[in-house]
C-alpha positions in Angstrom: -7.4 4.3 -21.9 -10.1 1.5 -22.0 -8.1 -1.0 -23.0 -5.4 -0.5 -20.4 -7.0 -3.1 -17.8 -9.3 -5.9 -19.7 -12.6 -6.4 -18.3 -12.1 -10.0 -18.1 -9.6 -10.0 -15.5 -11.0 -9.1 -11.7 -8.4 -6.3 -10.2 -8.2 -6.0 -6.6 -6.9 -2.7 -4.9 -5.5 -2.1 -1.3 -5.2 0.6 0.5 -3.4 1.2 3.1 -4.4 4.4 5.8 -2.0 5.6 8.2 -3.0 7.7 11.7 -2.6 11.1 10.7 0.8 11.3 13.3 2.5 8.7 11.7 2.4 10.5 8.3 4.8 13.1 8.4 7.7 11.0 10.8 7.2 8.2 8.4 7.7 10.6 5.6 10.7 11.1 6.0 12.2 7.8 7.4 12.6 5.0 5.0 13.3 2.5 7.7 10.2 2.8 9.3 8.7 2.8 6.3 9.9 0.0 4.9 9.2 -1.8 8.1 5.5 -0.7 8.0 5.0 -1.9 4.2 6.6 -5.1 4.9 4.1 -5.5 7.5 1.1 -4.6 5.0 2.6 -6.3 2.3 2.8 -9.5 4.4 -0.6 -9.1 6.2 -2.3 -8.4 2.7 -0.9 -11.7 1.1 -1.5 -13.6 4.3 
């Protein structure tokens, strides 16, 4: 377990938080979903 991710190498970790509304709907539709982690995905490398 402590050799899993070296020390030497800085890690960086996003996370993303939805309103509570959008949750369940986007739960169970994988278009919007998509849609909503392209726009993350895209923001985060920007």
């Amino acid at each position: 377990m402590d050799h899993v991710l070296p020390e030497q190498i800085p890690i960086r970790q996003w996370v993303l938080t939805l309103p509570y509304p959008l949750c369940y709907p986007l739960a169970f539709d994988a278009k919007h979903l998509s849609h909503v982690l392209s726009l993350f995905t895209d923001t985060v490398a920007a």
